[in-house]
BAKE-712455 format. One line per field, with one value per residue (C-alpha): residue number from 1; x, y, z. Coordinates in pm, 1 decimal, padded with zeros to 6 digits. Example, Ala and Ser with C-alpha at 12.3 -4.5 7.8 and 13.67 -1.06 7.14 Angstrom:
# residues 2
lomi [1/2] $
xx [01230.0/01367.0] $
yy [-00450.0/-00106.0] $
zz [00780.0/00714.0] $
This chain:
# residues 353
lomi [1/2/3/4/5/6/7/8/9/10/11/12/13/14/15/16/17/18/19/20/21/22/23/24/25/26/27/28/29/30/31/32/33/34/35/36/37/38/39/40/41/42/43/44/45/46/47/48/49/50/51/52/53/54/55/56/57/58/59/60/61/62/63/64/65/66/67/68/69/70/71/72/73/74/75/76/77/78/79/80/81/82/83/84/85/86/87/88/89/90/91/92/93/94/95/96/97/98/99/100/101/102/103/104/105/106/107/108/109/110/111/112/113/114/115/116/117/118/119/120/121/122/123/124/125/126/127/128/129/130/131/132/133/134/135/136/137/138/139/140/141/142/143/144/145/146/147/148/149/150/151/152/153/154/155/156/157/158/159/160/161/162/163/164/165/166/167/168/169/170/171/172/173/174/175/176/177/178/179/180/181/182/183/184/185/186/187/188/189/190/191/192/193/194/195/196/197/198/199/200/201/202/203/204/205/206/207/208/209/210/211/212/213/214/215/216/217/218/219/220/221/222/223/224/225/226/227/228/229/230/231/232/233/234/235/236/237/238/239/240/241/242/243/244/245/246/247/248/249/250/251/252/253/254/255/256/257/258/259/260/261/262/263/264/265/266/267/268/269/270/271/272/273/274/275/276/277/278/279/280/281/282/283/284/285/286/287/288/289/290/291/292/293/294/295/296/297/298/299/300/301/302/303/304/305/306/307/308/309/310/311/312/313/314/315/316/317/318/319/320/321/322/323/324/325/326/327/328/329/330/331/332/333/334/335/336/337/338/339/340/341/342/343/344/345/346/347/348/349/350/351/352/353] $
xx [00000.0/00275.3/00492.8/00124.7/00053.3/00425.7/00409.0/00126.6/00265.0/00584.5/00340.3/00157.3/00541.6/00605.2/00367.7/00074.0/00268.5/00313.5/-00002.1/-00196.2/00061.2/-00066.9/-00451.0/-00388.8/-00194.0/-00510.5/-00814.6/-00643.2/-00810.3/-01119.6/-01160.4/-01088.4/-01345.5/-01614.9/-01545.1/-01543.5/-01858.8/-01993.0/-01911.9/-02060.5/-02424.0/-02413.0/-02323.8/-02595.2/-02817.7/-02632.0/-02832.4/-03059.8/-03063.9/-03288.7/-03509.4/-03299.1/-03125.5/-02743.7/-02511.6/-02168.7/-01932.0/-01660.5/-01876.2/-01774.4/-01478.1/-01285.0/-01417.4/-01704.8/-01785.3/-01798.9/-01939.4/-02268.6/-02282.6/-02257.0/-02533.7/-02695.9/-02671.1/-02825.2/-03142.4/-03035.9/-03158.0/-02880.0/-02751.4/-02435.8/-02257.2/-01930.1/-01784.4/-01741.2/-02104.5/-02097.2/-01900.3/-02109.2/-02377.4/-02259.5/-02180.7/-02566.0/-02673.3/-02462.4/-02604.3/-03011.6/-02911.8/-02774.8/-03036.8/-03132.9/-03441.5/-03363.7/-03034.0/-03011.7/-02694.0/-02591.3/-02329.9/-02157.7/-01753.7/-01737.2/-01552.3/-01816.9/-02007.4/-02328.7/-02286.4/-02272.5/-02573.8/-02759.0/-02589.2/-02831.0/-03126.2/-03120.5/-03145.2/-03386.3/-03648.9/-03618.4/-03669.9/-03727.4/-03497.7/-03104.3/-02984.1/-02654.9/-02385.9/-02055.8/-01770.7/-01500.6/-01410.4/-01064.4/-00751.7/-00377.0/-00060.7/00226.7/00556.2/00811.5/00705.8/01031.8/00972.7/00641.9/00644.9/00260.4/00150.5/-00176.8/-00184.1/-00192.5/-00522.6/-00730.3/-00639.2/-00783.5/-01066.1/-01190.8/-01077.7/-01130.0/-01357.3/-01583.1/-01657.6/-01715.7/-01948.4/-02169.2/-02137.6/-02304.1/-02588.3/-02673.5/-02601.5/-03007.9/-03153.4/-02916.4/-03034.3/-03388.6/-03344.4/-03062.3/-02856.3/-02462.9/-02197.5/-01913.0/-01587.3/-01355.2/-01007.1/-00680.1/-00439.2/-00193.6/-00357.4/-00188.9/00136.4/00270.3/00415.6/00625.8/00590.4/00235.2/00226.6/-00071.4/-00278.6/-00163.5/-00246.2/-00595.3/-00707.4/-00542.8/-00726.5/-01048.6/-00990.5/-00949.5/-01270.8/-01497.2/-01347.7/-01417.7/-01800.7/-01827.2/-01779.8/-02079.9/-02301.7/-02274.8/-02570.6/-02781.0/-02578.2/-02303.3/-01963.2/-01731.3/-01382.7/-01233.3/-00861.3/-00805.8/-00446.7/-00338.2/-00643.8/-00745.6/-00832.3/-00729.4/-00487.8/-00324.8/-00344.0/-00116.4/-00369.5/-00201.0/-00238.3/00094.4/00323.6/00139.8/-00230.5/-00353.9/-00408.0/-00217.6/-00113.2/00213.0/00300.7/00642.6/00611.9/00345.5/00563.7/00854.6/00582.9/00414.5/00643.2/00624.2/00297.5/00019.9/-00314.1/-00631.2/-00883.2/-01154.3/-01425.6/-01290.3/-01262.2/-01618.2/-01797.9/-01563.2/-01669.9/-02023.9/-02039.5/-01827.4/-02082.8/-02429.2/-02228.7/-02217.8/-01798.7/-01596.1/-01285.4/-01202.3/-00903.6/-00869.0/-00682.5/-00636.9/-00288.3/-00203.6/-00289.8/00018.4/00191.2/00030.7/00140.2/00491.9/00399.8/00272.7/00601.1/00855.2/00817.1/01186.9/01293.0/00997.0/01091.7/01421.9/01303.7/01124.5/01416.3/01656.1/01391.8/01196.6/01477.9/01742.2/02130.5/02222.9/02220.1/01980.6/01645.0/01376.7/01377.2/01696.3/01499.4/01563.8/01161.4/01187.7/01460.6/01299.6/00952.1/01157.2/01386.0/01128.8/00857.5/00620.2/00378.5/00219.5/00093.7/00086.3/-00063.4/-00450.7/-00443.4/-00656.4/-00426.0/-00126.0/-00332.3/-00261.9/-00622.4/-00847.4/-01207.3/-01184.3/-01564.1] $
yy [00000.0/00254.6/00176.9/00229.6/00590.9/00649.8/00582.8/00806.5/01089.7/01120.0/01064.8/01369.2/01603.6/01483.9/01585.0/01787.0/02116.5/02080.4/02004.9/02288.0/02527.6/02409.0/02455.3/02806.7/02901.1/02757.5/02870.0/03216.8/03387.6/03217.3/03241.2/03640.9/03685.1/03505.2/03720.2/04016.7/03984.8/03832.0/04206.3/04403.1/04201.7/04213.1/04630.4/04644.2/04447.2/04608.7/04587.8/04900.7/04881.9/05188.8/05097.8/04796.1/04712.1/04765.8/04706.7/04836.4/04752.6/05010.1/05279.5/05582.5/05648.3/05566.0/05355.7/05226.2/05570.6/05695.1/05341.2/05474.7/05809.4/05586.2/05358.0/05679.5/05844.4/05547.0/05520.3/05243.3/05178.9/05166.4/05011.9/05142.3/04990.4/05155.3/05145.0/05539.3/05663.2/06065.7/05983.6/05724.6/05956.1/06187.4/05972.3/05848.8/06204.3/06250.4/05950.7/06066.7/06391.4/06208.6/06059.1/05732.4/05709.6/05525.6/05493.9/05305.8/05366.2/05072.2/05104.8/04778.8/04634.3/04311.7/04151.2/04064.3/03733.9/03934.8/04254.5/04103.5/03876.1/04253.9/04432.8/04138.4/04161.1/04561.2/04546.2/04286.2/04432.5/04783.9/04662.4/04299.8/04211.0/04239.4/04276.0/04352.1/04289.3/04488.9/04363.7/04681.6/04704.5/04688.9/04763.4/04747.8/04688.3/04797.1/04667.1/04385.8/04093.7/04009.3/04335.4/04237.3/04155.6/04059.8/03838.1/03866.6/04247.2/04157.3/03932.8/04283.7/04225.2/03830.4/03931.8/04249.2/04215.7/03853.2/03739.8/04049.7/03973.8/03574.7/03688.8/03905.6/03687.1/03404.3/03595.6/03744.8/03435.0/03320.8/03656.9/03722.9/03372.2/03504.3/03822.9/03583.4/03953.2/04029.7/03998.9/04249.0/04170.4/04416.4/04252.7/04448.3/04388.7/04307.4/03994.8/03905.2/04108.2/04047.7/04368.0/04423.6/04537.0/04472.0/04073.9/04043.7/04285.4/04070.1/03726.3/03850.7/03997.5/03654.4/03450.5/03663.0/03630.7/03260.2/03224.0/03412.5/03244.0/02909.1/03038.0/03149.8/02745.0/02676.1/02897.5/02968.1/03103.8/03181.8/03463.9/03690.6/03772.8/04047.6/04001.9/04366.9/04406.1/04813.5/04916.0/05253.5/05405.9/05751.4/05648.9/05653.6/05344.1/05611.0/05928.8/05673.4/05516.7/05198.1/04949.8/05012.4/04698.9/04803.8/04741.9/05122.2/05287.6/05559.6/05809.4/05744.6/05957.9/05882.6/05524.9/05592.8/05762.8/05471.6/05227.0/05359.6/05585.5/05702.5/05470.6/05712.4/05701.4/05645.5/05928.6/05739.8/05831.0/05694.6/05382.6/05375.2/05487.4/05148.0/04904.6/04974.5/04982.8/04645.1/04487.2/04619.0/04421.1/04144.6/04095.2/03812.3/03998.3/04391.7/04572.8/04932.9/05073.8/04864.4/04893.8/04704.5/04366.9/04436.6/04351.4/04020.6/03916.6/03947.6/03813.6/03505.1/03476.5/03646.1/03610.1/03644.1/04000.6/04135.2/03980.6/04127.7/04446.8/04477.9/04408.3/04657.7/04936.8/04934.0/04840.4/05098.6/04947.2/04761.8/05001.5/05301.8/05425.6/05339.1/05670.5/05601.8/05315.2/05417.7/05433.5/05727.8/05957.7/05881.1/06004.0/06308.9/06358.8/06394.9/06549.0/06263.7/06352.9/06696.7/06526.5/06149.5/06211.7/06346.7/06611.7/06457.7/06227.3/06474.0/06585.6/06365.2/06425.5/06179.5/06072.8/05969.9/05912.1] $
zz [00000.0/00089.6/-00235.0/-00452.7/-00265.0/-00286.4/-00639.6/-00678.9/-00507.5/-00716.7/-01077.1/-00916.1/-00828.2/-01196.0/-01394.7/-01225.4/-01204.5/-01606.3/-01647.8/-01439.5/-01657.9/-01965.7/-01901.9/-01736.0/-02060.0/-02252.9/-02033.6/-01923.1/-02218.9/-02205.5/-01816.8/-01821.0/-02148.2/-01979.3/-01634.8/-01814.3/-01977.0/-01603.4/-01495.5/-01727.8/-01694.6/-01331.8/-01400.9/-01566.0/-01311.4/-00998.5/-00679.6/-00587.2/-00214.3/-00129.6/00177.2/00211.7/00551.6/00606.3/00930.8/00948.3/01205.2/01271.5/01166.6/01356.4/01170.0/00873.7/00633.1/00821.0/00860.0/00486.6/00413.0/00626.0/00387.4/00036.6/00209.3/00314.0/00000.4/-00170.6/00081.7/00279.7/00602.3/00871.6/01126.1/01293.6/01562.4/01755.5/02068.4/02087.8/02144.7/02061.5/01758.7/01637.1/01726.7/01481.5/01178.9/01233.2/01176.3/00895.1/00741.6/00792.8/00677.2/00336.0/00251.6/00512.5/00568.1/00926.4/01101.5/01469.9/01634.9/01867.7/02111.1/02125.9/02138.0/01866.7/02059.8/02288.2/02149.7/02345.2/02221.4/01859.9/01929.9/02055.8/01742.9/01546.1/01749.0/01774.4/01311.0/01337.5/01619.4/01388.7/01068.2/01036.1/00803.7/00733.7/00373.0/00410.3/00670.2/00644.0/00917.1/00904.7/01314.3/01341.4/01558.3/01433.6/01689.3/01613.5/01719.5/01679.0/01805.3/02032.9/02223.1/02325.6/02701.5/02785.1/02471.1/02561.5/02535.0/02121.5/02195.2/02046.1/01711.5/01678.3/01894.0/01781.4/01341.8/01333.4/01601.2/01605.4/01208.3/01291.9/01587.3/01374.9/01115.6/01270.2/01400.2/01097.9/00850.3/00889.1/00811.2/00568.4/00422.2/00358.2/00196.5/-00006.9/00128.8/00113.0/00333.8/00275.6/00439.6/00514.9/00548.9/00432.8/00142.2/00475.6/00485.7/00204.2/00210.8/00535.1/00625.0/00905.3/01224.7/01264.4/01271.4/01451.5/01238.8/00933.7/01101.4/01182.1/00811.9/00688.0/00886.2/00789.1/00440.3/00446.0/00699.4/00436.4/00142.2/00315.5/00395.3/00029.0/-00047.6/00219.9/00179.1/-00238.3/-00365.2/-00095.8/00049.6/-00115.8/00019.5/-00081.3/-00012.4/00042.1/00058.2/00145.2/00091.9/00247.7/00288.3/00482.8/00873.7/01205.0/01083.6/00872.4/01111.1/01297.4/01560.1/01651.9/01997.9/02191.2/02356.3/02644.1/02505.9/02453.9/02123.7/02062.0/01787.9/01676.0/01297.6/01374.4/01331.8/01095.5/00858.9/00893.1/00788.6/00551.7/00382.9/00022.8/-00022.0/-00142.7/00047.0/-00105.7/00010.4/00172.9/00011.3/-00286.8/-00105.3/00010.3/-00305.5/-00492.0/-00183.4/-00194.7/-00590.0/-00555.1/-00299.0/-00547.1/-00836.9/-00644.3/-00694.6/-00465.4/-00404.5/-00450.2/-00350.2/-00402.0/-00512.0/-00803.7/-00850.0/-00472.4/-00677.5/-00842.4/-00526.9/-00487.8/-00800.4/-00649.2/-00339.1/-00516.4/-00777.1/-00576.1/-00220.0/-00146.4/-00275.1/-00083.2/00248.0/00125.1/00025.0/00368.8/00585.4/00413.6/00361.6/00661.0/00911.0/01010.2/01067.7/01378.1/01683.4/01501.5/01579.2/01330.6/01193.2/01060.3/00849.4/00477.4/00459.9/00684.2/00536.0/00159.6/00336.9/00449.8/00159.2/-00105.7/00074.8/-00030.0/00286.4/00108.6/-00194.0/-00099.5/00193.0/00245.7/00462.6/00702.7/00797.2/00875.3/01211.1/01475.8/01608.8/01626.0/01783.7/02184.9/02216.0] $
């Protein structure tokens, strides 16, 4: 038995790999004519969800905020959970003032399996029905992770950007069912580019991406998911809110700028006018912008130069600050930050409540 599988195994190494190359060479042109035409008809046939029922996670800033005003400005009905009431306060009347016809704010932390099961209840008690479910909440650490002391002070990031979404997710998965509705993921294009530095953030937008790819399989037709993978995008994340060693978010734009460096930042906006367009369609995966998918490509075919891009641009030499990294004095040499940057993100002030 062990020589046959062994056997089989090493007909498999042989000629598989040839084999799959062939038929993508083949089907490649094929595959991308028939998706192409698959996008224009469901253009053309793009959801209208005016009076329809929308919950965003994350929504009092960011993303999840100007996700709310495209909803809005469509005439979606809203849901909007936070964990920072006055703010979320605001962004709901924002929203009303756009054009929803309802918005509920609910006060709640995802990473509470209650206050996710209440986040449910509260859309369902309003409106008696969910349509679409949007999963943004999100925290980012920032550090290397040999200086952390207290592991468990990195436990926000699987509990409140992976955990939070699975929570909700659950709950909503047999409304969602009978309005056949639309899950819209929010993950990050660091889920698939491993950047430095923030280790934890990466792990938990991985492990979201590969949770909703796997309930894509499940589920298929009866609900929709949209895979979003944001690169640098105007938020908090980019004003330079990160969770410290120590387990408290904080602004940091000097760390901010040695990550992120001469990467331009999408407007947000932008962002949220592509997502919720993206989500109408119908699409599986988006990333904006467009050009980040450029990077996967490399990550896929050349995984070594960008570990080894990372480490020498990113890293200062042995004994030097981090703003000695070469990502740092390029960021100040060229002056990248007044015309890469939105201006928004160049305050360090952000929302406390």
């Amino acid at each position: 038995m062990e020589l046959v599988l062994d056997l089989i195994h090493k007909i498999l190494n042989a000629y598989l790999p040839h084999m799959a190359i062939t038929a993508l060479i083949h089907f490649m042109p094929i595959y991308l004519f028939l998706k192409f035409l698959h996008f224009i008809f469901r253009s053309i046939f793009s959801e209208n969800v005016a009076g329809k029922v929308v919950l965003i996670t994350g929504a009092s800033s960011g993303i999840g905020e100007h996700l709310a005003y495209e909803y809005a400005k469509r005439g979606a009905r809203l849901v909007l959970a936070a964990r920072r009431r006055r703010s979320l306060q605001q962004v709901a009347d924002m929203a009303y003032w756009l054009g929803s016809p309802d918005v509920v704010p609910v006060h709640a932390d995802v990473s509470k399996v209650e206050d996710c099961q209440r986040l449910i209840e509260e859309a369902i008690s309003n409106f008696g029905r969910l349509d679409h479910l949007v999963t943004n909440a999100a925290v980012t650490p920032l550090y290397m992770f040999e200086d952390l002391i207290e592991v468990t002070n990195a436990a926000p990031a699987m509990d409140i950007n992976f955990w939070g979404a699975v929570y909700t997710t659950h709950f909503a998965i047999p409304y969602l069912k009978e309005t056949k509705g639309k899950i819209v993921a929010i993950a990050s294009s660091a889920g698939v580019l491993n950047a430095a530095r923030i280790s934890f953030y990466n792990a938990s937008k991985a492990a979201m991406i590969s949770f909703y790819e796997t309930l894509r399989v499940e589920l298929g037709t009866q609900i929709g998911i949209t895979i979003v993978t944001p690169g640098l995008v105007e938020s908090e994340l980019t004003k330079g809110k990160f969770l410290t060693i120590e387990g408290k978010l904080e602004v940091d734009q000097v760390m901010r700028d040695v990550e992120m460096s001469v990467t331009p930042i999408l407007p947000v906006q932008k962002c949220a006018t592509a997502i919720v367009r993206s989500a109408c369609r119908g699409d599986n995966y988006l990333t904006e912008p467009p050009w980040f998918k450029t990077l996967f490509v490399y990550r896929i075919f050349f995984p070594e130069f960008l570990e080894w891009f990372q480490r020498w641009f990113l890293f200062p030499g042995p004994g030097q600050p981090p703003t000695e990294a070469p990502s740092k004095i390029i960021l100040d040499v060229t002056g990248f930050k007044e015309y890469g940057y939105p201006k928004s993100v160049l305050s360090p002030h952000i929302k406390v409540d």
